[in-house]
VOGU-3710 file (C-alpha; in Angstrom, 3 decimals, decimal comma):
1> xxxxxxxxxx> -55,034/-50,816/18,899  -58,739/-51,361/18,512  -60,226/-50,269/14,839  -63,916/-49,405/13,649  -65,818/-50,966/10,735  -69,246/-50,731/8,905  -70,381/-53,667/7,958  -73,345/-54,359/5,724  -75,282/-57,740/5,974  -75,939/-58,345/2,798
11> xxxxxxxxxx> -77,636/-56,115/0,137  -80,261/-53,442/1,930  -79,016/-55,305/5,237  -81,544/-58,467/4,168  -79,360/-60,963/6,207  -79,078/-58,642/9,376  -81,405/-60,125/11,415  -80,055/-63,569/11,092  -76,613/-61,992/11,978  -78,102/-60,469/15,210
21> xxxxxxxxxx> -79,402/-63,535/16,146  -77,000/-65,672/15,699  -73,891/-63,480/16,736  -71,710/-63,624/13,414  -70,959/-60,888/10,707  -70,294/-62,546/6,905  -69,915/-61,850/3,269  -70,585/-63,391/0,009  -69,637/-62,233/-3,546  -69,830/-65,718/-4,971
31> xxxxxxxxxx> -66,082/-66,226/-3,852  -67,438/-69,742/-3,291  -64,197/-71,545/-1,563  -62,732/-72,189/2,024  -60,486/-68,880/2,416  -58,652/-70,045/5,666  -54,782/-70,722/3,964  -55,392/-68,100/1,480  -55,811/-64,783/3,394  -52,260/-63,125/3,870
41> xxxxxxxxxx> -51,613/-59,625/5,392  -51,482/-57,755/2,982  -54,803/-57,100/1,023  -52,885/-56,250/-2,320  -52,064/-60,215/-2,707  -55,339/-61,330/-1,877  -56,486/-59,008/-4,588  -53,936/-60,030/-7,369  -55,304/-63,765/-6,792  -58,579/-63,599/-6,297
51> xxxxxxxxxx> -59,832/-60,105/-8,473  -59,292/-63,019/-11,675  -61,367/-65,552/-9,796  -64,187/-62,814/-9,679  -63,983/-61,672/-12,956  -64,201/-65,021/-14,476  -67,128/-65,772/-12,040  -69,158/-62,310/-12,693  -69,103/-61,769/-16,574  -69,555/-58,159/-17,497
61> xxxxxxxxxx> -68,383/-57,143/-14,011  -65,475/-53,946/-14,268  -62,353/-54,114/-12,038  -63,480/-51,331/-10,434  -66,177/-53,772/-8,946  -64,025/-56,443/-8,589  -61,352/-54,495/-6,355  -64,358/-53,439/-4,149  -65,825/-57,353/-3,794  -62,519/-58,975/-2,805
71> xxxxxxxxxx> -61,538/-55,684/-0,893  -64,248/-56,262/1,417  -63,986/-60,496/1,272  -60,200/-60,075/2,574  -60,952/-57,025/4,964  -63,746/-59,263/6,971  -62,081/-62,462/6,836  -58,720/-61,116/7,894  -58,393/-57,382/8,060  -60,462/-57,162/10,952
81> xxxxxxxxxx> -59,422/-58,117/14,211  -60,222/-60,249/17,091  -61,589/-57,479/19,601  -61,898/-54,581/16,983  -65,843/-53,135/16,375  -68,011/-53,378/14,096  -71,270/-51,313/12,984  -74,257/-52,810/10,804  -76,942/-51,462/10,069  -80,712/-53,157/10,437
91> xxxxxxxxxx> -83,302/-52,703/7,433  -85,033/-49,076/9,223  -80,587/-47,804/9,385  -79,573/-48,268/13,045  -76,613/-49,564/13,897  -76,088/-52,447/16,054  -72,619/-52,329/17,731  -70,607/-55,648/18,032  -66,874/-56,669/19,061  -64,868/-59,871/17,192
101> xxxxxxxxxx> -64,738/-62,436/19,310  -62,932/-65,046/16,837  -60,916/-65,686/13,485  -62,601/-66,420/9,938  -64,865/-69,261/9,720  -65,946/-71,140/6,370  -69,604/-71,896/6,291  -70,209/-73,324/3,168  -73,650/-73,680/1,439  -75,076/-70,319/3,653
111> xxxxxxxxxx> -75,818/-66,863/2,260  -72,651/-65,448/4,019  -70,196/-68,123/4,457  -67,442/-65,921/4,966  -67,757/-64,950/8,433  -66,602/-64,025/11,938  -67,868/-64,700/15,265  -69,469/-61,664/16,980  -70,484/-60,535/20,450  -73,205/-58,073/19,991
121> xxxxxxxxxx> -73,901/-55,269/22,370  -76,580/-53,790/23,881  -76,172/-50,598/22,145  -77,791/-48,838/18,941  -76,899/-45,843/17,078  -79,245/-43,879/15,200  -77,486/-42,314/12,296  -79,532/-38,919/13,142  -77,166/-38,586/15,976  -73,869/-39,240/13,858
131> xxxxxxxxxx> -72,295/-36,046/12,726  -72,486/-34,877/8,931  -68,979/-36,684/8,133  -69,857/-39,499/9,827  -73,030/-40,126/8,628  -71,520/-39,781/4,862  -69,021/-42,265/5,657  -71,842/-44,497/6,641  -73,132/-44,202/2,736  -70,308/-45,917/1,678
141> xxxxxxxxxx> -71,586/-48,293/-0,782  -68,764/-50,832/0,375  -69,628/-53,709/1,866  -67,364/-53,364/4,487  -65,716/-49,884/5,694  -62,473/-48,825/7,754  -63,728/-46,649/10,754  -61,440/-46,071/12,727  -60,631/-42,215/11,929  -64,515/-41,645/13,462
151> xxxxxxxxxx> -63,236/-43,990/16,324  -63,224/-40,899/18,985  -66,888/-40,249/17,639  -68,035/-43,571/17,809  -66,445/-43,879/21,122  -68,668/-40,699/22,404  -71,626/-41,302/20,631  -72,266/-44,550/22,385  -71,629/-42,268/25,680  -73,982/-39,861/24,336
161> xxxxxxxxxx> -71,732/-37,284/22,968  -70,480/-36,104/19,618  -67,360/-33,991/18,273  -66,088/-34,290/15,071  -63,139/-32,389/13,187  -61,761/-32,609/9,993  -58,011/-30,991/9,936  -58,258/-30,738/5,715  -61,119/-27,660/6,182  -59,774/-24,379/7,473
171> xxxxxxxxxx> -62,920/-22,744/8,449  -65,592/-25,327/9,503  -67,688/-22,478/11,021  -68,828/-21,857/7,676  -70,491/-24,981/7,254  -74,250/-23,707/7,150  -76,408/-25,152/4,027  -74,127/-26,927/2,955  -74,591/-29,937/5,347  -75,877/-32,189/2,397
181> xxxxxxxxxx> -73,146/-30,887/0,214  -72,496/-34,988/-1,224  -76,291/-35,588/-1,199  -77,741/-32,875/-3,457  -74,183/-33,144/-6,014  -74,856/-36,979/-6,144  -78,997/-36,054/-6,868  -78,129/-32,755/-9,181  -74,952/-34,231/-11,168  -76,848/-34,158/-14,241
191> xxxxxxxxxx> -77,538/-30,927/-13,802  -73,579/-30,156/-13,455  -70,681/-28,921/-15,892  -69,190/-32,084/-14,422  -72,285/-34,356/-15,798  -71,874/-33,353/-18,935  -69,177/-35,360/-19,603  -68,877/-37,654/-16,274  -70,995/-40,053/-14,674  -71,409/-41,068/-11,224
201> xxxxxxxxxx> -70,078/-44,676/-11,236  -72,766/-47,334/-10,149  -72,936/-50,498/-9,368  -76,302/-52,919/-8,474  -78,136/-49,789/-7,983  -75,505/-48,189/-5,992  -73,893/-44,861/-6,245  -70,006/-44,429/-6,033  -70,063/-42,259/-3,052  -67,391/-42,855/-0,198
211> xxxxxxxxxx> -65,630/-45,389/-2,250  -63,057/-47,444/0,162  -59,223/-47,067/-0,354  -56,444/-47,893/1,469  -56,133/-44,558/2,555  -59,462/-43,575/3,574  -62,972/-43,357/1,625  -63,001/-40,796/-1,346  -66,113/-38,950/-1,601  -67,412/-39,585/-5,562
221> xxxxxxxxxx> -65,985/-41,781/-8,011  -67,032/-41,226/-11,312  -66,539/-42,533/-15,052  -66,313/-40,814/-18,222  -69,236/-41,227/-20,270  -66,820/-42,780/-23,213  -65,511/-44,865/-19,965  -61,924/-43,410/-20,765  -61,718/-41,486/-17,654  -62,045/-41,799/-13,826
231> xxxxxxxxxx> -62,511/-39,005/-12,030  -61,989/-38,304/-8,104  -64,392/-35,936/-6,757  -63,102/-34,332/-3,048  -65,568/-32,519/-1,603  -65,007/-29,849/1,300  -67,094/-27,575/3,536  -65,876/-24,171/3,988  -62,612/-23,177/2,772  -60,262/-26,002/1,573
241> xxxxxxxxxx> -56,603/-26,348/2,520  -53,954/-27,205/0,752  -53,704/-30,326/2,558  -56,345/-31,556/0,358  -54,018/-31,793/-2,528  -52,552/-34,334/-1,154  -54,986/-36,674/-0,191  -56,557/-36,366/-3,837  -53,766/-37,382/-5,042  -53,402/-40,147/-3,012
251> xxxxxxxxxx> -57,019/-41,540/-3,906  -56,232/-41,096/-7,021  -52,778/-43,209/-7,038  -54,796/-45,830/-5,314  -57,676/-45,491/-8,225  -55,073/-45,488/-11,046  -53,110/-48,913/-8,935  -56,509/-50,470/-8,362  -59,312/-49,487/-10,180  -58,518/-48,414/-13,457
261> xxxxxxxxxx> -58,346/-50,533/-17,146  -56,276/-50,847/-19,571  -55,864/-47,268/-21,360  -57,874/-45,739/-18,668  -56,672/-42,000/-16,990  -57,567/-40,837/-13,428  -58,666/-37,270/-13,066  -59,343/-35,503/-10,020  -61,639/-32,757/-8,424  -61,712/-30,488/-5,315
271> xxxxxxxxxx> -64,681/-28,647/-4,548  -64,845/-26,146/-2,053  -66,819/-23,374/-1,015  -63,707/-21,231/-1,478  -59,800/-21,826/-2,188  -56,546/-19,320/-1,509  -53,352/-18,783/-2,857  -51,594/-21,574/-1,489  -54,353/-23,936/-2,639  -53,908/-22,542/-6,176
281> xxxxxxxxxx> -50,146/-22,692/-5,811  -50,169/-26,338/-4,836  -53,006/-27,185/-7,728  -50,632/-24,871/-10,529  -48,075/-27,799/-11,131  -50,820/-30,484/-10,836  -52,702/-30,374/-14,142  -54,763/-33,297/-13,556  -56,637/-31,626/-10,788  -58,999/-29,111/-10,956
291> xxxxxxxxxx> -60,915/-27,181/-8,558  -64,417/-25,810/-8,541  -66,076/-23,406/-6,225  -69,744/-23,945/-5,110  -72,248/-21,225/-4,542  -75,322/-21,565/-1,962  -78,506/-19,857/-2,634  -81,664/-19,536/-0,201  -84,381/-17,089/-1,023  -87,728/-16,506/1,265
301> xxx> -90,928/-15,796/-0,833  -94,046/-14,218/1,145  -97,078/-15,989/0,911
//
């Protein structure tokens, strides 16, 4: 089965060009060592072995940003495979559209010597023509990002077409203002009961917005300002299901397994522009989760 990534060349896309030209994707994170007999299947080994390596290698660095460097390492040099597609984006945001053509290569001494052999295609896409779920995916901060549950979008938009759905909202036909729901919490969080004690986590000037896991990208990580705490942040247009319960939980197993210190809790958050009783019977026996409603305002003013 063919699978979907983003992948970002480098930070702001600065070695995209030489990608393009030169038909490879790679990856750095000063994991500075041939990788080709230490790669197994399963990312969680990779991860016990080589999270140490970048720790000792990046002083001050959290685990947090060491899960997300050798995530991303072990994802491009064997995750992916031979015929799956990639997206990158170029320094003014469109995506080029490639397919693997070939296993992990070592190119030591380069800016990305992790890398794979590409075959790029003569197609763009301009992220004004993703849809709204899509298009936050494509903020992932990750340097590389599953995306294969937009495959069916990805698939259309390169025929011209797009449909998205999302089976964890009940009632997407009330998604009006709210189309930049992440964007303006992510700009306003100070301004939030949740920034008060929370913030967004960050790292090299990057927000924790569609954080990978190994269960799909959760929308906002954030950190306790006493850096006790992590906190999930779900976010969800219209009315949420109870479904959602769920998959916060999940992300916030995998955050707890993955992400989190010594001493450190995990937290979580739906928001939702409304909830119903079986939402609220689902979150009862889950203390660890709350769930906030958010209000949309627009006003006209003559003149």
């Amino acid at each position: 089965m063919k699978s979907y990534y983003r992948v970002l060349l480098g930070p702001r896309s600065r070695y995209a060009e030489e990608c393009f030209s030169n038909d490879f994707i790679g990856i750095d994170f000063g994991v500075d060592q041939d990788l080709t007999d230490k790669l197994p299947e399963e990312w969680r080994a990779f991860n016990k072995d080589f999270i140490p390596v970048y720790l000792e290698a990046h002083r001050g660095k959290t685990k947090i940003a060491a899960g997300l460097a050798c995530g991303a390492v072990h994802t491009l040099c064997k995750g992916i495979k031979t015929g799956d597609i990639v997206l990158c984006p170029d320094k003014a945001g469109r995506f080029h559209v490639g397919e693997v053509t070939g296993d992990y290569v070592y190119q030591p001494g380069s800016d990305l010597p992790h890398r794979r052999p590409i075959k790029w295609l003569e197609i763009g896409i301009d992220p004004s023509d993703m849809s709204e779920e899509l298009r936050r995916s494509a903020e992932s901060f990750a340097a590389v990002a599953n995306y294969t549950q937009h495959a069916r979008e990805i698939e259309e938009l390169v025929g011209g077409i797009i449909i998205s759905t999302d089976p964890s909202v009940e009632d997407p036909s009330a998604f009006i203002l709210e189309e930049h729901l992440e964007d303006f919490l992510v700009k306003n969080w100070t301004h939030t009961e949740l920034g008060a004690d929370y913030d967004v986590y960050e790292e090299d000037g990057q927000k924790g917005r569609q954080y990978p896991t190994d269960t799909g990208a959760l929308d906002i990580l954030a950190v306790s300002k006493d850096k006790k705490k992590l906190l999930v942040v779900e976010l969800k247009k219209g009315r949420a299901s109870d479904a959602v319960v769920g998959q916060t939980l999940r992300y916030m197993s995998y955050v707890q397994d993955v992400l989190a210190e010594n001493g450190q809790t995990v937290h979580g958050v739906i928001i939702a522009l409304k909830d119903d009783q079986r939402i609220r019977r689902a979150l009862a026996i889950v203390p660890n989760i709350q769930f906030y409603r958010y209000k949309i305002s627009f006003k006209l003013v003559k003149g």
